[in-house]
N, C-alpha and C positions, 0 to 999 in steps of 0.2 A: 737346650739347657739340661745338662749331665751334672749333677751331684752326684761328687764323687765321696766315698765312705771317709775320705781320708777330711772331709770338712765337716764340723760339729756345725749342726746348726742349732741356734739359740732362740724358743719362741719367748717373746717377753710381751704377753698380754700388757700394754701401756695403760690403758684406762678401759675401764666400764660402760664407760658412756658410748653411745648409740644413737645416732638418731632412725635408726630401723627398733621394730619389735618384735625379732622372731620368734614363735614361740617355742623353737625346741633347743636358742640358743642358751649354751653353756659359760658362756662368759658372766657369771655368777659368781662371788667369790665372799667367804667368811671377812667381811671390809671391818677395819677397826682403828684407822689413822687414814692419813689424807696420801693421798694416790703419790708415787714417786716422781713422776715425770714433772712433777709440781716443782720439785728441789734440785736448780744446778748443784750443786754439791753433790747430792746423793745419786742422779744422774754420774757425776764422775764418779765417786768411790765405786758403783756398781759396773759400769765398765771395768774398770779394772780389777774387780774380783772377778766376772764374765775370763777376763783373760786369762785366766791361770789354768779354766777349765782340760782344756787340752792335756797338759802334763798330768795333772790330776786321774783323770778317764785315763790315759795311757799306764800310768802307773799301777792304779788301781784295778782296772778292768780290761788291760791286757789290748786297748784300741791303739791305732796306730793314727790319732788326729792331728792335724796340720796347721789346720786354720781354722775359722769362727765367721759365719753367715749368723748375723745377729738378725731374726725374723721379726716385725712387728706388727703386731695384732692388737685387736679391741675383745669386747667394743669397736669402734671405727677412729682407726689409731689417727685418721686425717682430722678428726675435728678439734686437734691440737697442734696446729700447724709450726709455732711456734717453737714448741719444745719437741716437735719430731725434728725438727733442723738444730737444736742443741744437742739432742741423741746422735743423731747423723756424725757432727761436729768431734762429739766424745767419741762414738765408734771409730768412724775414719783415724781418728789419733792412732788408736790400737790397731788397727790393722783391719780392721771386719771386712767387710764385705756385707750388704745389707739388702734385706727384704720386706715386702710385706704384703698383708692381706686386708681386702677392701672388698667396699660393698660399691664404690664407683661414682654413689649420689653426690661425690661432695667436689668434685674434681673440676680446678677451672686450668684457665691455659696457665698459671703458677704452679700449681701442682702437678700440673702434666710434666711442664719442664723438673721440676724440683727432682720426682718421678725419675726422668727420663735421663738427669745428670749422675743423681746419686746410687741406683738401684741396681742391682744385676738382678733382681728379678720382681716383677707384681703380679700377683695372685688377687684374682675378682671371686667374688663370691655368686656363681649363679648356681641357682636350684630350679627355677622354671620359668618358661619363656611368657608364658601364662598370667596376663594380668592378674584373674579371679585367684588365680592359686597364688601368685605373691601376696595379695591382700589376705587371704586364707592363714597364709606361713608366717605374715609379719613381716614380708619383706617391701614396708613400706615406710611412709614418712606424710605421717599425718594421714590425708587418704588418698598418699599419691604412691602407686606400686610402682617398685623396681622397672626400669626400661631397659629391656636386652640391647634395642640398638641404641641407645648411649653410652654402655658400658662399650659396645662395638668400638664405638666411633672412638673413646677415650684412649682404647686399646691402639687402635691406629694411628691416634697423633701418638702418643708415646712411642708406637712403633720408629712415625717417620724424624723424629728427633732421635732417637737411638736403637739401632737395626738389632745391635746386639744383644739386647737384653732379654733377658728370658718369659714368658708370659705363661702363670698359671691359670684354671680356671678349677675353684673348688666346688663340689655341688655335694649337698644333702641327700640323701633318698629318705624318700617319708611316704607316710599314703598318700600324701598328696601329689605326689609329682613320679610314682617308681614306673607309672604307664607311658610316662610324655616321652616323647621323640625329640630329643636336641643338635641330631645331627645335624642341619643347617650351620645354628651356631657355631659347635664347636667348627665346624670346616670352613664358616668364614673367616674366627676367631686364629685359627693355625694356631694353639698353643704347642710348646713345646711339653708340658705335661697335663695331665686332667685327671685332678685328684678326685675319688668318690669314695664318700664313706655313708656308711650304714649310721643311719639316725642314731646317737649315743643318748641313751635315755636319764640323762645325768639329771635334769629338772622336771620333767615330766614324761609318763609312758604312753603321752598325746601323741600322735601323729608315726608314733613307734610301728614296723614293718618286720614282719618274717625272713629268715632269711632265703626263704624259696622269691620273695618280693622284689628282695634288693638284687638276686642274683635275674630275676626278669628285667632288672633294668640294665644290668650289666649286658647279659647276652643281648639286648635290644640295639648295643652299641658297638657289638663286640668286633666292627671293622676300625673301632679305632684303638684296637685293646696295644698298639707300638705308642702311644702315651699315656695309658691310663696306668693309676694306681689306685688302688680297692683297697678299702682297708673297713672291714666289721668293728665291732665291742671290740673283742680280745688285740684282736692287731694295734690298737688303741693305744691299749692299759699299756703300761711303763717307757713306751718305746718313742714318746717324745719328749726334752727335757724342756719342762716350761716354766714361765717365773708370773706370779700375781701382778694385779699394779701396785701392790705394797712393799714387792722385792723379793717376795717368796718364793723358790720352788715348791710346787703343790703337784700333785698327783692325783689323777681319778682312784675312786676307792667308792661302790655303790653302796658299804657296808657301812659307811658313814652319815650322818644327816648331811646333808648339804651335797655329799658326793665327789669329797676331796683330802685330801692331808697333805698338809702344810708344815714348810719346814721353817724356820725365825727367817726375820730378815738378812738377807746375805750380806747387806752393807751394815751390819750389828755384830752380825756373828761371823763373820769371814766366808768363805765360797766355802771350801773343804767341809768345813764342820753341819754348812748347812744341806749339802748333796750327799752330807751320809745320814740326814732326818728322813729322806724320800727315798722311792725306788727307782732305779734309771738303768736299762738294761738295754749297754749299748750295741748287743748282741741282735734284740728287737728292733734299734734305730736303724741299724745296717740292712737290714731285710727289705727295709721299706726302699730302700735307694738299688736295690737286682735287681736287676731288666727282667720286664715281665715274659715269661716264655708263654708259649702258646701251641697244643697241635697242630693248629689250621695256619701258624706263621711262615710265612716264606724263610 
């Protein structure tokens, strides 16, 4: 799974809702009307302001994009199973290409296949293999923590329904988890990337880590640094273009209460008018997608 610079990808947090409770997650958002994914109609219009982005970025900021990987995100974008298959429906029209990120709890043999038809890529959310520490992190569902091997096993039927498809695996570093060893996992998991970011201290500076912490857990891993992508604070700020469950491009900004700025609704105010409210520096987007070099690389 190569993302290549010339495809914009589109993160559109769908809803808020969760049935995990992590505590250093960021899907928090200034709410003041009722979630978009709620209105076919607004569902289309926002697709097709989504579409324009392309010419826009290329005109604007000098990108050369081609295409549009529409990512979705939560919250845990599957406990709307319904209107993630009207999204799919509106995307596929335009041309996307589609992703998304998951915590794994929620996934039966329907969404595996749903999964496995429509997706060129799903991204799991693991932070530690460690019962006590999921219950710790929030990464649970009432007082049942996260299970590495069912997200395994989920990962595998998806696999054997479709070979092709890309498999992420995101993880957290926090104090709780920068010491653990995931090597197993990830090598039985094979993903094609393995994204790690440094704890973004957007809601609370709980569970927050040094950077000499998060770099212990990097080199702890560092034989599998031909998939991984690291990305601290700074790597963070502007260099992903995301949208609210209200329709908003918002941006981190820690200088703000809440820890965001937000631009109007894009299906009110048109796409253009609402990406010059926010920062979006497709310069920063591109970085994240350079193969990682390395001294110790063959």
């Amino acid at each position: 799974m190569k993302t290549q610079t010339h495809e914009l990808v589109v993160n559109w947090h769908i809803t808020e809702a969760c049935n995990y409770v992590c505590r250093y997650c960021f899907a928090k958002w200034d709410k003041q009307g009722k979630e978009l994914l709620h209105s076919s109609e607004n569902i289309q219009v926002l697709m097709g302001e989504i579409s324009k982005l392309p010419e826009i970025l290329n005109r604007k900021q000098g990108a050369d994009f081609r295409s549009i990987r529409l990512n979705l995100v939560g919250g845990e974008p599957f406990l709307y199973r319904r209107q993630v298959m009207q999204i799919i429906k509106a995307a596929q029209a335009y041309g996307f290409s589609l992703s998304a990120i998951t915590n794994g709890s929620l996934l039966d043999d329907e969404l595996v296949a749903l999964i496995a038809r429509h997706f060129a890529v799903i991204g799991f959310s693991v932070d530690s293999l460690n019962g006590s520490t999921n219950l710790k992190i929030g990464r649970k569902s009432s007082k049942q923590a996260m299970q590495s091997d069912e997200v395994l096993a989920n990962i595998q039927a998806i696999k054997a329904l479709n070979p092709a498809i890309g498999i992420k695996i995101n993880t957290v570093v926090n104090s709780l988890n920068y010491r653990e060893n995931l090597h197993q996992f990830i090598a039985d998991v094979q993903p094609e990337k393995w994204k790690i970011f440094k704890m973004l201290p957007m809601v609370t500076e709980d569970l927050s880590i040094s950077d000499e912490q998060f770099h212990e857990f990097l080199n702890c891993h560092d034989d599998f640094r031909r998939i991984i992508s690291s990305e601290d604070n700074d790597e963070m700020v502007h260099s992903y273009l995301m949208i609210d469950p209200l329709g908003r491009f918002f941006q981190n900004d820690l200088t703000l209460c809440g820890g965001y700025v937000y631009s109007r609704p894009i299906h009110e105010c048109d796409v253009e008018n609402a990406l010059d409210e926010v920062l979006f520096d497709t310069g920063k987007f591109k970085t994240r997608y350079v193969p990682i070099t390395h001294p110790l690389a063959a």
